[in-house]
N, C-alpha and C positions, 0 to 999 in steps of 0.2 A: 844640444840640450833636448833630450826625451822625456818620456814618461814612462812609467813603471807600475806595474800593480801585483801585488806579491798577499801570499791569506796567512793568516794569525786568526786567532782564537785570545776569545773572553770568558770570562766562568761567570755567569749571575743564575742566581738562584741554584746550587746545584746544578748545575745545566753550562754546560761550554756551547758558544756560538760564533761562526765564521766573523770575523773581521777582515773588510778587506784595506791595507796597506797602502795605497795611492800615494804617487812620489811624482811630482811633478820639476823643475827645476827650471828655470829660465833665465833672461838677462837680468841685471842689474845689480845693485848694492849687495852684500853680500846680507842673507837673512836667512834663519832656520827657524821654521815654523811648525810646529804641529799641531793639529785640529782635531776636532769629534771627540771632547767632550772628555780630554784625561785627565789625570791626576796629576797631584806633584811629581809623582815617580814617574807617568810619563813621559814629562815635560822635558825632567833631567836627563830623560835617553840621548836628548842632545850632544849633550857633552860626552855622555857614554861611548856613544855611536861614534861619535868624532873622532876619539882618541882610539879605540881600536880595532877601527878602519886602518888608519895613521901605522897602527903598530902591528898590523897585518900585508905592511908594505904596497901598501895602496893610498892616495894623495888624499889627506884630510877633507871633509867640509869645510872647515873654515878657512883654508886656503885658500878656497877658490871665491872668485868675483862675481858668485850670481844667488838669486835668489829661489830658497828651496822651502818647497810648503808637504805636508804629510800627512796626510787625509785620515783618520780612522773610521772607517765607514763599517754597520749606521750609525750614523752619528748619536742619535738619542739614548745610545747606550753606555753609561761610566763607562770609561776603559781604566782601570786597574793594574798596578805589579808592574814587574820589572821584563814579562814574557815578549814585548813587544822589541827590543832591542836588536833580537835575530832578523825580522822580518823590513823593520826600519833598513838595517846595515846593507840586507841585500838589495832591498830596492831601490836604494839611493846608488847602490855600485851600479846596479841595472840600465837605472835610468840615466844614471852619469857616462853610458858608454863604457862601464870600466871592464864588465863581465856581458857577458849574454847568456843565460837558459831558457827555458820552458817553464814558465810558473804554475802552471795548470794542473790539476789533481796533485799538488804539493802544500804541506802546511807546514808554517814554520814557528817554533816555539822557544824561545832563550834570553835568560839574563847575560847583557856582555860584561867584562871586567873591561879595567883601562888597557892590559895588553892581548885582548883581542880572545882570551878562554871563554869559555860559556857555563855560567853558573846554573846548577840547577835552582826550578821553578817547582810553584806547587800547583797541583793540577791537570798534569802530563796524563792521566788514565782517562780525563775526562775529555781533555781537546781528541785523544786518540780514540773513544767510541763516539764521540759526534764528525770528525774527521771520514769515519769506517762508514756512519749513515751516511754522508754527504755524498757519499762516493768516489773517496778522494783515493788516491793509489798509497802515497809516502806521506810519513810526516818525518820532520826533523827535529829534534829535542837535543837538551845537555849528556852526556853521555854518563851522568849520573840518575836521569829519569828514564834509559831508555829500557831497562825491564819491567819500571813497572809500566810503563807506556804496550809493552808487547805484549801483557797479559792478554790484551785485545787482537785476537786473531785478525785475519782477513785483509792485514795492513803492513807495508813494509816498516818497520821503523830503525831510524838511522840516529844513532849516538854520535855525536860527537864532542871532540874537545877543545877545538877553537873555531875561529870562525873562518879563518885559513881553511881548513879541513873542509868545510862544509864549501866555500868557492870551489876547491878542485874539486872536489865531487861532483857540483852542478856541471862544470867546465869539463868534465872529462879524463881530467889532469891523474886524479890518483881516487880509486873507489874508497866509501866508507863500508865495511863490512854491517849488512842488516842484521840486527838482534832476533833470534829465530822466536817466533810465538809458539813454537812446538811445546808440548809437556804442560801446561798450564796445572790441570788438575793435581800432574806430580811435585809439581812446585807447591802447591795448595797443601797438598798432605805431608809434603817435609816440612814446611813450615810450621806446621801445625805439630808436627809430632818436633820441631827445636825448642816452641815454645814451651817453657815449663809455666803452669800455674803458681801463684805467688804462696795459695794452702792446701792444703788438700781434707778433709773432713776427717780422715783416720788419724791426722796430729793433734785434735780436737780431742782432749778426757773427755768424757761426760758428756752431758747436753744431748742426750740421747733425743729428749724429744725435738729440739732447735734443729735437729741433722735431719729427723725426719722431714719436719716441716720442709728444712731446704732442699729435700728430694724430691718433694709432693712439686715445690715452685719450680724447680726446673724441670719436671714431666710437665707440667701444663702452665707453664709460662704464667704463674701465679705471682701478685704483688705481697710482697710479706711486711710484715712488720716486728723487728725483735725489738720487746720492751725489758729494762729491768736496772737493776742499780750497776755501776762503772766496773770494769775490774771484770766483768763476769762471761765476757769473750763475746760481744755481739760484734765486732768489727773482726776480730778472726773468722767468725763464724761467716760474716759478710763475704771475705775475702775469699773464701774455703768453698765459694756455690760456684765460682769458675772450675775448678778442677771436676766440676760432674755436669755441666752444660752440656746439651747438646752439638755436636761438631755441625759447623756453618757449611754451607754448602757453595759449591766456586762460586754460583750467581750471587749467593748471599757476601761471601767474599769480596769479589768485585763492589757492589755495592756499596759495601762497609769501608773499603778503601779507596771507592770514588768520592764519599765523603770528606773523610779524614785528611785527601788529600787537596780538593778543595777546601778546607777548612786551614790547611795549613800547619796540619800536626800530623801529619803522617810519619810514622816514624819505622822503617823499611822500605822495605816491597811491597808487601803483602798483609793485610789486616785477615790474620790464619786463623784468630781463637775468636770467640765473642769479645768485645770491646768491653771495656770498664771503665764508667767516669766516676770520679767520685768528687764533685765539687765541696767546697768548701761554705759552713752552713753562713760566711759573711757574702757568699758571690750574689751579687749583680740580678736584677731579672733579666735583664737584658743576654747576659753570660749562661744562662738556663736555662730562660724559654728561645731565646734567639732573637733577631732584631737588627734595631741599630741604623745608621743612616745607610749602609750598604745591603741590608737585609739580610745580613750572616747567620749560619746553624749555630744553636745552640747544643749545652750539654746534652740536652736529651734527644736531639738529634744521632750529635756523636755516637752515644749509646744505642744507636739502632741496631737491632739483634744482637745487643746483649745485657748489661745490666749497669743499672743507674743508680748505685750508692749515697744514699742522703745520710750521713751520721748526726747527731743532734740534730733532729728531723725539725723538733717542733721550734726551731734556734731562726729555720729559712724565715726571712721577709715574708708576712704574711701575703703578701701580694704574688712572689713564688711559687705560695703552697696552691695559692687558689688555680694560678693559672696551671696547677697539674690536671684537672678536672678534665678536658675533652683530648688531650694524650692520652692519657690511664682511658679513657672510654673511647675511642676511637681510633689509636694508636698512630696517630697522627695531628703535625700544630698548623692550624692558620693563623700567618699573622699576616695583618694589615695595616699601613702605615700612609702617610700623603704622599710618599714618593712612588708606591704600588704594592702589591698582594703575593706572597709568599705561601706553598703549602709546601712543609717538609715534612719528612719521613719521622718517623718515633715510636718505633715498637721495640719495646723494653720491659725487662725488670726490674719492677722498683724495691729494695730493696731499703726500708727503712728502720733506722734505730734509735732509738730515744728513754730516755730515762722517765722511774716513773712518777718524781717531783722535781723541781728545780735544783734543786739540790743533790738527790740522787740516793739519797742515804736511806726513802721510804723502804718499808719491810726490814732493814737490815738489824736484827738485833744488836750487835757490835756497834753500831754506830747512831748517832744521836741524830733525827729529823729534825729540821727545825722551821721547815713549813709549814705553814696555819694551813686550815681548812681550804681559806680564799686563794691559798697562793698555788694548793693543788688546782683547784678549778678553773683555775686562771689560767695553769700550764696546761689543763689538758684543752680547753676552748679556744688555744691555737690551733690547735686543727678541727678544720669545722666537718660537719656530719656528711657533705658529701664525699670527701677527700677516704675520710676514714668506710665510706660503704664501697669505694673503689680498692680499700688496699683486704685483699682476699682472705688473710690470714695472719692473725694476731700472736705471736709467739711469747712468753715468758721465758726468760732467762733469767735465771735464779745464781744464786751464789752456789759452789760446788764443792766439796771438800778435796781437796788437788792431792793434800799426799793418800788417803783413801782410792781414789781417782787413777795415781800415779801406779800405786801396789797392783792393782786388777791390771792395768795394761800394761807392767811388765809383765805378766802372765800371759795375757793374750796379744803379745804383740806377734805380728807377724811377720816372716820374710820380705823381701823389699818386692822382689816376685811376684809373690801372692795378693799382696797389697796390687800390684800394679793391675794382678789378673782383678783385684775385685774391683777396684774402681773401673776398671773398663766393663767391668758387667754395670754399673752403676751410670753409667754414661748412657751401654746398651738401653737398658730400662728410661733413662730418660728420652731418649730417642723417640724410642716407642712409645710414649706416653705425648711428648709434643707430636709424633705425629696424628 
């Protein structure tokens, strides 16, 4: 009966930190214990670990007749998720006499299944650039996290797909082929040129003046505001300021998708375009501004260097609106809570819509208002006077005549070509205007 100490990684705050693994095992009654401070998820690695040890053809824990304790050090830090599974497995083979490696400048990251594969985890970009500071040589991840794990130069990183694999690797038995960190930036810019934007501003009739505005807001990272009655394309138009954004830059990239993937929504590889959140105007302040008993990023975190969609602006929980005030001025959120103190990231466009009475029908000749005096004043004194001297640029969007609209840009519509040559001058210009 040995002892073992094998590193894993925790994500709090944005920020991945070494955990160290400690396995200890000795006589008596048979017991599995794990300590420092987990969750239910990592309690159950127990049972994880157990079985696909077991079905990796190596002899269970719970067969055997002694007692096993499993340190998560430091302690005073939640440990979280399912990542610690890999590192459990090994150091209990370790220290059980079962294997023998070198644990040193090694990190290891993975959810086990009961037959012994390794699901991936969220958070693989971030254990791998605090990993790379540490100065650790490898890390080990699912073999579904392991690109985006290698965007991070300077670090071997090894995919695999069970936990088999990852024993004869240590052992010598049979190599895992490392995921080359070569190409980063060309990986950056195919990605970017796969994604398509969702509008693009030349599908848009009309609204000649709403297009300008959202040209001004993407040259200089301006908060807007389209006001006006339903029907009259502020949420296209909304949609339609990604297709002229500025292109992110790798660092900006990484970033963007060290977040995303801490947060748990990372959806690829690579976070290629400016991000788009667009919450829904019943979410949560906690869902918005960020928070919570774990201290999680919020929406307008997520949104960092790109743009944060409010529809029915003045709809958000006043207590939402308020707390936009030192994001929009600072471009950045502190929260602070009893459990400790949080500063996250939030530089974004805010991009708001709102109608211009309750009802929506004000100015429309066609249709009948039926909002008194008070109930306008009432909608607009939802958003109080600081909110509204942060958002840069007040748009009107009016009602448009579509088939009028329609006749002129069958005339002037253009090749798909030409189109693609002017919005990329349109992008150019923004560029150079945010820089």
């Amino acid at each position: 009966m040995r002892f073992s100490k094998i590193y894993g990684a925790q994500n709090y705050l944005l920020k991945a930190h070494i955990v160290s693994v400690e396995t200890d095992i000795s006589r008596g009654l048979h017991a599995f214990s794990i300590v420092g401070l987990p969750d239910k998820a990592v309690e159950e690695a127990r049972d994880r670990v157990s079985a696909a040890i077991k079905n990796s053809g190596f002899k269970s824990p719970k067969q055997t007749n002694a007692k096993i304790v499993v340190s998560l050090a430091p302690a005073q830090i939640r440990k979280e998720g399912t990542a610690f599974d890999l590192p459990i497995a090994l150091g209990y083979l370790s220290a059980a006499g079962e294997i023998s490696f070198d644990p040193e400048n090694r990190l290891f990251a993975g959810e086990l299944a009961l037959d012994g594969a390794l699901r991936p985890i969220d958070g693989a970009l971030s254990y791998a650039r605090m990993a790379k500071e540490k100065g650790m040589h490898e890390i080990y991840v699912p073999a579904d996290n392991a690109d985006e794990a290698a965007l991070i130069g300077g670090i071997a990183v090894y995919g695999a797909r069970r936990l088999d694999d990852v024993i004869r690797h240590l052992t010598g038995e049979k190599h895992i082929r490392s995921t080359l960190p070569a190409g980063q930036e060309a990986l950056a810019k195919r990605k970017a040129a796969e994604s398509a934007a969702e509008g693009d501003l030349d599908d848009v009739v009309g609204q000649e003046t709403a297009k300008r505005g959202l040209i001004i807001a993407a040259a200089g990272r301006h908060n807007i505001a389209l006001f006006g009655p339903p029907g009259t394309g502020k949420t296209m138009l909304a949609r339609a300021l990604l297709s002229i954004m500025p292109p992110l830059s790798f660092e900006e990239m990484l970033e963007a998708t060290e977040i995303h993937s801490v947060a748990g929504c990372l959806e690829g590889t690579l976070v290629s375009r400016p991000p788009v959140r667009a919450p829904h105007h019943t979410s949560s302040y906690i869902s918005v501004i960020g928070g919570g008993g774990g201290l999680k990023p919020g929406e307008i975190t997520l949104a960092h260097h790109g743009i944060l969609f409010m529809d029915e602006f003045p709809e958000f929980d006043k207590r939402v609106l308020e707390s936009l005030r030192q994001p929009l001025e600072d471009r950045s959120i502190s929260i602070s809570r009893a459990k400790g103190a949080a500063r996250f990231p939030a530089d974004f466009i805010l991009v708001a819509a709102l109608n211009p009475c309750p009802c929506g029908n004000r100015g429309i000749k066609e249709k009948h208002c039926g909002c008194s005096a008070a109930d306008v004043r009432r909608y607009e004194r939802k958003i109080s006077g600081p909110i509204v001297d942060r958002i840069d640029m007040w748009i009107e969007v009016s009602k448009t005549d579509h088939e009028r609209g329609r006749g002129k840009d069958r005339k002037r519509r253009m090749p798909p070509e030409k189109r693609k040559k002017k919005r990329g001058a349109a992008r150019k210009s923004a560029s150079k205007g945010s820089a």
